[in-house]
N, C-alpha and C positions, 0 to 999 in steps of 0.2 A: 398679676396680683389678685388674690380672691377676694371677693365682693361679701362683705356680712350683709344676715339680714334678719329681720325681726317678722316674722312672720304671723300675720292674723288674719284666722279665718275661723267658721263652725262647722256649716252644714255641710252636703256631700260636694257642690258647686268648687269648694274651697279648694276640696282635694287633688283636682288635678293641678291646678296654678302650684300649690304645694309641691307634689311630685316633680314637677316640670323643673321649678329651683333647684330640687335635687340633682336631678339628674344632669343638669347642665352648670353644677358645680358652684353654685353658689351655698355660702358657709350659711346654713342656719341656726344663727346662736339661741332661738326660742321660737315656740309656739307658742303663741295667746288664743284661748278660744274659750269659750262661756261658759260657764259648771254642768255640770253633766245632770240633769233631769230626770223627773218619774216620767215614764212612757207608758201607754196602754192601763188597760183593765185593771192591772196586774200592778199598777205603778212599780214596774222596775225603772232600776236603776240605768241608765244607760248612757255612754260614753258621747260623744259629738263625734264626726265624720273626722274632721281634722285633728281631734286627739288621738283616733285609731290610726289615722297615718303616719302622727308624730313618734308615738310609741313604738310601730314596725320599724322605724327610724331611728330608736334611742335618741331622740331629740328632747331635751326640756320644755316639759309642759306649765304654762299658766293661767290659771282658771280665777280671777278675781269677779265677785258676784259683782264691781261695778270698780272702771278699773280707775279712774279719776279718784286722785287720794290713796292708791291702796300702796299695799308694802311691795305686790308683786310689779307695780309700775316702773317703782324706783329700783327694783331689781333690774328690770329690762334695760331702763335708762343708764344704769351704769354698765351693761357691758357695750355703750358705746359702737352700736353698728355702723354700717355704713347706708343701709335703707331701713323704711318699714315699709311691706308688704300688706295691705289688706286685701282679702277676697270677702265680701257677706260675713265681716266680723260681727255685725249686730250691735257696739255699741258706741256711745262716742269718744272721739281722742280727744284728749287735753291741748295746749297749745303747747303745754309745757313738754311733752311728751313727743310728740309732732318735730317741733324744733331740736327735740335731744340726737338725732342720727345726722349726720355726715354731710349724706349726701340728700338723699330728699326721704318724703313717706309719699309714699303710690297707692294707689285705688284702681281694682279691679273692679268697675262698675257695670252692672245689666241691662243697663239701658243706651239709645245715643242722647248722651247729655248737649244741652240742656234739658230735653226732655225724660221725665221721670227721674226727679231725684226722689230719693227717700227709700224705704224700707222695701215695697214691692212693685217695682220695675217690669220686671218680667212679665206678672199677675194681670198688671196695668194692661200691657201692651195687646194681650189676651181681649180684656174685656172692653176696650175700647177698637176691638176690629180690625190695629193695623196690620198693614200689608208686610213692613217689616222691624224688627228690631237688632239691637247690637252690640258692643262691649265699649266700653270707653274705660282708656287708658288714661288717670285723671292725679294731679297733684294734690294730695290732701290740706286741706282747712278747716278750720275752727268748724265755721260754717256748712252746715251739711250737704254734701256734693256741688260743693261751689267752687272747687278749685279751678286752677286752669287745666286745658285738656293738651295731655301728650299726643294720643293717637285714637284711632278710633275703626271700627268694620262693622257692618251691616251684615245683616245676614235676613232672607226670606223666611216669611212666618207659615206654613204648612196650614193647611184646612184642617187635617188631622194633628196640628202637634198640641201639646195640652201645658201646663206649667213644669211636668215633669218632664219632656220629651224637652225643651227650651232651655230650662237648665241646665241638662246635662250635655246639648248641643253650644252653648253659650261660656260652660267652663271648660271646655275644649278651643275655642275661641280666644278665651278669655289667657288661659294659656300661651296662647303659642303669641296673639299678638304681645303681650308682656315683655315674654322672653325677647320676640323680634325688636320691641321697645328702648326695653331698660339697657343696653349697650350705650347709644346715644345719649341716657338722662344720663348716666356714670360718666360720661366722657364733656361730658355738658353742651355738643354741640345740637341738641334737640331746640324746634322754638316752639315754644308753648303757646296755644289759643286760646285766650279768655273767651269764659262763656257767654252769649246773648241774654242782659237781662231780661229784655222782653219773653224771649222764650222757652221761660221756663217755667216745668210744668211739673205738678210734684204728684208721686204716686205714696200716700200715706198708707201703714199696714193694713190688710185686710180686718175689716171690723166685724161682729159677729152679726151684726144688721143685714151686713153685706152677700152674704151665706144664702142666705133665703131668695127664691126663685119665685116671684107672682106673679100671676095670670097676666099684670097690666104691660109686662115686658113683651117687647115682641119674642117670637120664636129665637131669632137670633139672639139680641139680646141675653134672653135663657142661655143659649148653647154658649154665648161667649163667657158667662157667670162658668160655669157647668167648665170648660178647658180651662181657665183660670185657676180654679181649684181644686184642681184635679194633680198630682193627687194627696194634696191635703190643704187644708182641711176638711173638702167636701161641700160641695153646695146640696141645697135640699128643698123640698118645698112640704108644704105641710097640705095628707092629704087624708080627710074626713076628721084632721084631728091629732094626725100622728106622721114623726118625720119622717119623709120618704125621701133617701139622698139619690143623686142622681149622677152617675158617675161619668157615664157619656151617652148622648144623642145626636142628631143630626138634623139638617131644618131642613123640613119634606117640602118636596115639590106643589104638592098640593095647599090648595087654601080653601077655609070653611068660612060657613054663617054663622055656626054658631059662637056664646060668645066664650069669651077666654075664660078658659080653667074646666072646660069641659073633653071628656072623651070624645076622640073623633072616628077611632079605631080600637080594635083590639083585637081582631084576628088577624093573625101574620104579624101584624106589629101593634105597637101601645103608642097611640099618635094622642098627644092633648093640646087641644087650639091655645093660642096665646093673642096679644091684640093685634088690632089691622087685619084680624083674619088668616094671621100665620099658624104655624102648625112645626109641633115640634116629634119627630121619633125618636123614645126613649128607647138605648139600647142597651145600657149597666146601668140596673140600680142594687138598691139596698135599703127593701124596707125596716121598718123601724122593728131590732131585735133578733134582723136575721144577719146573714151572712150576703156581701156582694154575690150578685147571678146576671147572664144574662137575661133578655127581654125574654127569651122563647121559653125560659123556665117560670120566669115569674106569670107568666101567660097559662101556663098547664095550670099553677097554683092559684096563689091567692088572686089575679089580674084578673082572671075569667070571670072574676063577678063582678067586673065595670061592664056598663051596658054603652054602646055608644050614645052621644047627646046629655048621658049624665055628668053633670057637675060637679066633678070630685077633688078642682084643689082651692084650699083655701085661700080668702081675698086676703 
């Protein structure tokens, strides 16, 4: 018997777990995913990840600016699935909505819960240094990533991976444990693990406070801000006055006197101390007006006129 399911997701994370349904035959009677946005300069118009897959699909799309109360809710509710499916939907479910499917609604989450519930998981994991992070396969509630946990896998956090390399290794994960999953929840012979309240630890969205890279961070610190947001929104620091984003670095071997937010280098590389003495090499940036470059271009141009020892970012 084929399995209905209500599927919700936005970003590109979404689309594989999407695909994956496909492919392995389960009935997708709707997409829900978030209105489509101005992007860029340009504010064009542009579609979300999971509407462009739904469409390659001839899938019904529904895009409610907030879906608690709307008309497209009660659309969904009546064609009476057998799951709901969430990947990084972005908003929250009703209870009433929640309860309307069969068999249960499911959460493709970015983190291992309990740790990092909320909005950026992934981000978190980045900028607090861990060694690994993971997917959790989780039954949806009122309450924000609190349900109980179906399954769950780990997976190692890379020196070089950034929030965009983790995403896109995570809805591959995210994926396939699902599929491996959701057999069991349909069959009902699955047992669910409630989550530890003590350990639970919330990753709230990226704030624009958050963005900003200061001297008083250690070098690390910086680089873990810096693959966190990479690549978007962009971390940046402010320098003589003007934002200078910084796309990727690496925390050098070496350690200075001097004190943080100072040039330490700039031949062969663009090294600026940070606190305790650390030291960061900027490798992508993007000052303020240009276009992303590496170090060794911004070096011929406008870098060549930081002197080492000079104090160039601001507190």
């Amino acid at each position: 018997m084929v399995t209905s399911v209500i599927f919700m997701g936005t970003p590109e994370f979404s689309v594989p777990v999407l695909e994956g349904l496909i492919k392995n035959n389960y009935e997708i009677k709707a997409v829900v995913t978030q209105p489509d946005k101005k992007v860029g300069r340009k504010q064009k118009i542009t579609k979300t990840p999971a509407k462009i897959a739904a469409e390659k699909h001839d899938l019904p799309v529904f895009q409610p600016v907030k879906l608690s109360g709307s008309e497209e809710m009660q659309q969904v509710i009546d064609m009476h699935a057998d799951l709901i499916v969430t990947a990084a939907y972005g908003q929250f479910l009703p209870t009433k909505f929640l309860k309307s499917v069969k068999i249960a609604a499911v959460n493709v989450h970015g983190s291992l819960l309990p740790k990092y519930r909320g909005g950026a998981p992934i981000q978190y994991s980045l900028i607090n240094g861990d060694a690994e992070t993971g997917i959790t396969i989780m039954e949806m509630v009122k309450k924000m990533d609190a349900g109980d946990i179906y399954s769950q896998k780990a997976i190692k956090i890379e020196p070089d991976d950034n929030a965009g390399t983790l995403f896109s290794k995570l809805s591959i994960v995210g994926r396939d444990l699902l599929l491996e999953t959701l057999p069991s929840i349909i069959d009902g012979s699955i047992k669910k693990i409630p989550q530890d309240p003590d350990k639970v630890v919330f990753s709230p969205n990226i704030t624009k406070e958050q963005e900003r890279i200061v001297p008083t961070m250690t070098a690390t610190e910086a680089n873990n801000m810096i693959r966190a947001l990479n690549p978007d929104p962009g971390a940046y620091m402010m320098l003589e006055g003007k934002r200078f984003k910084v796309w990727k670095a690496e925390v050098a071997k070496d350690s200075t006197d001097l004190k943080p937010g100072c040039v330490v280098a700039n031949k062969g590389r663009f090294a600026i101390s940070f606190a305790d003495g650390t030291v960061l090499n900027l490798l992508e940036v993007q000052p303020s007006g240009k276009k992303k470059m590496d170090i060794k271009n911004f070096l011929n141009g406008q870098g060549s006129k930081f002197a080492p020892g000079e104090e160039i970012v601001d507190k």
